[in-house]
N, C-alpha and C positions, 0 to 999 in steps of 0.2 A: 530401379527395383530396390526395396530398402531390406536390408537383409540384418537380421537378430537372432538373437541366439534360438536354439530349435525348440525349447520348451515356453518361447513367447509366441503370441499370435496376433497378429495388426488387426489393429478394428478396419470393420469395411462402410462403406457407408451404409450399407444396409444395416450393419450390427449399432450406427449412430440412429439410423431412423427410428429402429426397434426400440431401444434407449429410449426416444421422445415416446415412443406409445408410452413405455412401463411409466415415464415421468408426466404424462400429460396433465391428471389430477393430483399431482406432486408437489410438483413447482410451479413461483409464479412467472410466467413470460414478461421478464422484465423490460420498461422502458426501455429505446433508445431514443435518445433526446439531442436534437438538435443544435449546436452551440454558437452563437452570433457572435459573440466577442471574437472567440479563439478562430472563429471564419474570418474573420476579416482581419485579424492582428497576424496570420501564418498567410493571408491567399487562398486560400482552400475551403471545402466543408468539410464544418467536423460534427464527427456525430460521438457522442456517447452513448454508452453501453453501462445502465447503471445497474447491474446486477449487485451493488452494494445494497440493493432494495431487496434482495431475494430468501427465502426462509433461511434461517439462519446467520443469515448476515453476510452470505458469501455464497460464489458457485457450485461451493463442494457438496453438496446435497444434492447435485445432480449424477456425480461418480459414485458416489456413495449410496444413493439410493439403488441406484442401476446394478451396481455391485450386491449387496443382501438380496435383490429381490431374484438373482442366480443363484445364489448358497441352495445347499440341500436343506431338506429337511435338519438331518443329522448334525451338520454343520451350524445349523441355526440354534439346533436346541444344546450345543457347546459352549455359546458365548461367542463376541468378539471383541477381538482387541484392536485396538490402532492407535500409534504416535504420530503425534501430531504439537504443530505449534501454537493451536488453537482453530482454525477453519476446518481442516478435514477433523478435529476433533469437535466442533460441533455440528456436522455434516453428520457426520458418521452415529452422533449422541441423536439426533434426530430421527435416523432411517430408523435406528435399532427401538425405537420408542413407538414409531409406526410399525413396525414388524412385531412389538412387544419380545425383544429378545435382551437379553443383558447384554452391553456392553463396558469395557471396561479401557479406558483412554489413560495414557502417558504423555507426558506434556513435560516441558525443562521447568525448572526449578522457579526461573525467574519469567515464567509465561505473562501475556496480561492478565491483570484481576477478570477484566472485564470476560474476557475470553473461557479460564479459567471456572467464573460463576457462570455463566452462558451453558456451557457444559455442561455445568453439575444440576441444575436447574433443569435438564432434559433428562435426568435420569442415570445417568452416566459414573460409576464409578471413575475418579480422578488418582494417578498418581504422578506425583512431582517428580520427578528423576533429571538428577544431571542440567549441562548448562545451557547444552544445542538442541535442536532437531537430530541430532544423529547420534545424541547421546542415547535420547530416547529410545531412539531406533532398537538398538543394540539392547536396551533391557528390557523392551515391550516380547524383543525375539525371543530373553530368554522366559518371561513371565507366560508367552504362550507355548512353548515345549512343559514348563511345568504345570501348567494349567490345563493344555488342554485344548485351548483356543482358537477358534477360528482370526486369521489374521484381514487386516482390509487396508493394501499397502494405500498410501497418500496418495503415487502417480505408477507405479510402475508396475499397469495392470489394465488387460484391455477393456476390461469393465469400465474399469473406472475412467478411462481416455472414452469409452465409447459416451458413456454419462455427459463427460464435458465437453463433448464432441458439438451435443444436443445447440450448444449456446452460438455456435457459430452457422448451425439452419436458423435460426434465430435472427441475427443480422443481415443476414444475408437476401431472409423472405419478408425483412423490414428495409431493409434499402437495399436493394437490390443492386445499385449502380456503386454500392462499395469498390473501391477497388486497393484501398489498404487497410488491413486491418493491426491493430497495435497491442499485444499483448504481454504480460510479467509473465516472468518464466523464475519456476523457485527448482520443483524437482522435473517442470516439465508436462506433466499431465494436461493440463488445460489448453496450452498451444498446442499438443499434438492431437488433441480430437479436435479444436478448431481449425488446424490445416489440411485433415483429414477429411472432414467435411467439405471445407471449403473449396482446396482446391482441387477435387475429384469432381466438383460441379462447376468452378471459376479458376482454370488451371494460371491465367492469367494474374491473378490477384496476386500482392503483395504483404506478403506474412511476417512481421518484424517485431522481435522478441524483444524484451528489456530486462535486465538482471542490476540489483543492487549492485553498487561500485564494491562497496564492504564485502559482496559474498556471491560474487560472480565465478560460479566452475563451468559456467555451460562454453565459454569460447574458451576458455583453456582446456576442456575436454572435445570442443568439435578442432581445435589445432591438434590433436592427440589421437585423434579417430578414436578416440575411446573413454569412458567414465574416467575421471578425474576428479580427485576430492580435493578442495583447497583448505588450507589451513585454517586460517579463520575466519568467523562469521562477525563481521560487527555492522552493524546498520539498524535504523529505525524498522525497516519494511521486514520486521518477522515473519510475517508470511510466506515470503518467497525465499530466508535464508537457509536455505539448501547445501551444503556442502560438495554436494556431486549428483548428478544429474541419472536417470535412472536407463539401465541396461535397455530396457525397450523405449524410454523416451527420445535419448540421442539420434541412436539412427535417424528417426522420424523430424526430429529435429535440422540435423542434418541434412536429408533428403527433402524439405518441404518449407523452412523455414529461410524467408529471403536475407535475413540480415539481424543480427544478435548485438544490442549496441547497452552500456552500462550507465546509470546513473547515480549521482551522488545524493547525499542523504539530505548535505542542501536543497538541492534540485527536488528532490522527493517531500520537502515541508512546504517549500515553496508551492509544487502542486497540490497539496493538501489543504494549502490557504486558498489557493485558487480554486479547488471547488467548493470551499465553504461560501465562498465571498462571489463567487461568479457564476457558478452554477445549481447555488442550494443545494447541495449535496456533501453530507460527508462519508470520506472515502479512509479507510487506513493505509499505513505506510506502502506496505507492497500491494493494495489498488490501485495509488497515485501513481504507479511506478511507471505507468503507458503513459501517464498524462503530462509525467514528468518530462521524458524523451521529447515528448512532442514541441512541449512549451518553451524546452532549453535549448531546440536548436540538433538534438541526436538527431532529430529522423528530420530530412530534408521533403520540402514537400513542394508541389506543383499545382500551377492554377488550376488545371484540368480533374485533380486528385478529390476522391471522395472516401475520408479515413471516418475511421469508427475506432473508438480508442475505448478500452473495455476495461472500467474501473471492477477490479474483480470481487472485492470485498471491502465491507464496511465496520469490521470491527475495531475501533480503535479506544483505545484506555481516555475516559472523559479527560483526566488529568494531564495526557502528554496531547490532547487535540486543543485543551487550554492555552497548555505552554508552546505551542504550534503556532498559534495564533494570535498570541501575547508576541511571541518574536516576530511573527510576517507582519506586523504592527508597525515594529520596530526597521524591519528592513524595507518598509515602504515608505519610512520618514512619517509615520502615522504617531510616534514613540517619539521623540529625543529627549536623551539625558547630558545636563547642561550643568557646569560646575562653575560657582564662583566664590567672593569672599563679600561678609558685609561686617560693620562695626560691631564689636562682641559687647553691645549694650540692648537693655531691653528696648524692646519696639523697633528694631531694624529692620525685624523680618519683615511687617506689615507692608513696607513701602516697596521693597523689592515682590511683593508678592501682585499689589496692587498696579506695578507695571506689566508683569506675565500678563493679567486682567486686561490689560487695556491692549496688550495685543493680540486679544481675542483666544489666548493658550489655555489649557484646563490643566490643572497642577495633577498627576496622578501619583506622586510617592515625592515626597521632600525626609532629605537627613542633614542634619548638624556633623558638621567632621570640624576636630578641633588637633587634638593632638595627634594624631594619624595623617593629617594632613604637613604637620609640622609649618602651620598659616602661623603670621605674626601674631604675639600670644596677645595684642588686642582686637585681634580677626578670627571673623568662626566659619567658619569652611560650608557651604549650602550646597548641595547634590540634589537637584530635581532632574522627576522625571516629568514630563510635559505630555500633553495631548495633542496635537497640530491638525490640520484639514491634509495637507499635503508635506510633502519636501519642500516645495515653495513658500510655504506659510511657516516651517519649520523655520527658514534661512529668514525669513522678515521676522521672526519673533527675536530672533540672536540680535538681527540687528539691531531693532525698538531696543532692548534690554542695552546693548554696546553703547547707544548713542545718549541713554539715562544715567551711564556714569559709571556700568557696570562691567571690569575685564569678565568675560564670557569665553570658557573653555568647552567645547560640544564634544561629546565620545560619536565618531562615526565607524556606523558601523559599513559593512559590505552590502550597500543597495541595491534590493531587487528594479526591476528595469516594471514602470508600468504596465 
């Protein structure tokens, strides 16, 4: 029995069904897709869950929506607020634009742009406040005591678990023979309507949470038996940085959720590359966070096993999915940057360039270093960065170059594993 404090109430599965009616003409039923690679490279079938495709950009539009279309009349024609790191703020910029109501959204300082104008674009009054998720919190609370406000918390509300409840009939009446499901957990909301669903119909299935390394309170609050706030939040997957986990989530969390495992922010770009490159899909930080787990080894998996891993949202800043991708370049030996010296007279560079050429490398950034290198002052110091086919073609190019008469110094970095 999961027991919360007496002024929360547990979605039931009925109150998820009810959810799918209100959301039927809502939301889109998004794909689950099939993945060959990641079947055959873990043993297993994996299936994705690309609600990264869904209005908004994300699942929050299913709590959020489920949530205003209960408000009262009275409540409705007050406005609402809600902080947010960007998802439940444009979940929420969304309902309120389908309801024709005002909303007015808090977000940290340092939000994504992209997140940010998404919002505002929906109609959404924006204010910037503070640096976290929970900075927000705290002035959105007191902006609705002066205001007025109707509030629309992120997770920790049976509305809004019943909303995202929805997303886990969903997998479950698409593949049925699931029997793991993998889900990011920030404040909670979204694993606890999908274990609620799920395992009230497949008691048997396997519910396994992932929390950024940077900004994991959820197992230091279930060792706690209680909300926990951790100190600080640092990681790419904004999304899910959460600082403590919500009074009605944990319980549920606790009582239904099989295994709470943490991933690094490496691990999380890494899965980021890997669905752009292997699955056609891009995912943000805390969507990749399931995928993360999966592909690094956190969640152990079995031939027999049929996981469905639930990329949750697709907002990510063009610029940091660039520089994502610029480095998984690098960390797949796609990238090497190669340092040597050539005679400080004109026309040197030609012959040293015209050997990269001939072993097949594509030059992508060259610099001159002279005094910074402190080279012999009739040497000038050459920094390329290189284009390769593989790591193996990386290591033949060093050595074509070694064997034409050039010492070759290579920066390696920490390579990801094919």
């Amino acid at each position: 029995m999961i027991e919360v404090e007496a002024h929360f109430m547990i979605p039931t599965l009925a109150d998820i069904q009810t959810a799918r009616q209100e959301l039927r003409d809502i939301i889109i039923q998004t794909p689950i897709l099939p993945n060959e690679r990641l079947s055959n490279d873990i043993g297993a079938r994996v299936y994705l869950k690309a609600e990264n495709t869904q209005r908004s950009g994300s699942f929050k539009i299913r709590g959020a929506y489920n949530k205003i279309s209960r408000l009262t009349a009275a409540e409705r024609a007050r406005g609402i607020i809600a902080h947010s790191a960007g998802n439940h703020a444009q979940g929420v910029a969304l309902a309120a634009k389908l309801f024709d109501i005002p909303a007015t959204i808090v977000m940290p300082e340092r939000a994504p742009l992209t997140k940010v104008v998404a919002t505002r674009r929906l109609g959404a009054e924006i204010m910037l406040h503070g640096e976290t998720f929970d900075d927000c919190a705290a002035f959105a609370k007191e902006l609705q005591h002066e205001r007025g406000l109707t509030a629309i918390h992120p997770f920790n509300d049976p509305d809004i678990i019943a909303g995202q409840g929805t997303l886990g009939l969903e997998i479950i009446e698409a593949v049925p023979e699931t029997n793991v499901i993998i889900v990011p957990i920030g404040g909670g909301g979204l694993i606890s309507g999908i274990a609620l669903a799920v395992k009230t119909l497949m008691p048997d299935i396997r519910i396994i949470g992932v929390q950024a390394e940077g900004c994991a309170a959820v197992p230091t609050s279930l060792a706690a038996g209680q909300p926990v706030t951790v100190p600080v939040s640092r990681t790419i997957a904004d999304g899910i940085a959460v600082k403590c986990p919500g009074e009605l989530t944990l319980p549920i969390i606790q009582e239904l959720v099989d295994e709470v495992v943490t991933v690094t922010d490496d691990e999380i770009m890494r899965a980021i590359a890997y669905a752009v490159q292997n699955a056609h899909l891009v995912v943000e930080g805390a969507g990749a966070a399931s995928l993360a787990a999966l592909i690094s080894g956190k969640v152990l998996s079995r031939s027999n096993d049929t996981i469905c891993v639930t990329l949750c949202g697709g907002n990510i800043d063009g610029n940091l999915l660039a520089r994502i991708i610029e480095q998984s370049l690098v960390r797949q030996g796609r990238y090497i940057l190669i340092r040597t010296t050539v005679d400080d007279r004109p026309g040197n560079l030609a012959p040293l360039i015209s050997q990269v050429a001939q072993a097949g490398a594509g030059v992508v950034d060259i610099f001159h270093r002279r005094a910074v290198w402190l080279a012999p002052v009739d040497r000038a110091g050459i920094e390329m960065v290189l284009e390769v086919r593989d790591e193996q073609h990386g290591q033949t190019v060093v050595q074509h170059l070694t064997e034409a008469g050039y010492h070759v110094e290579r920066e390696w970095p920490g390579l990801w594993p094919e």
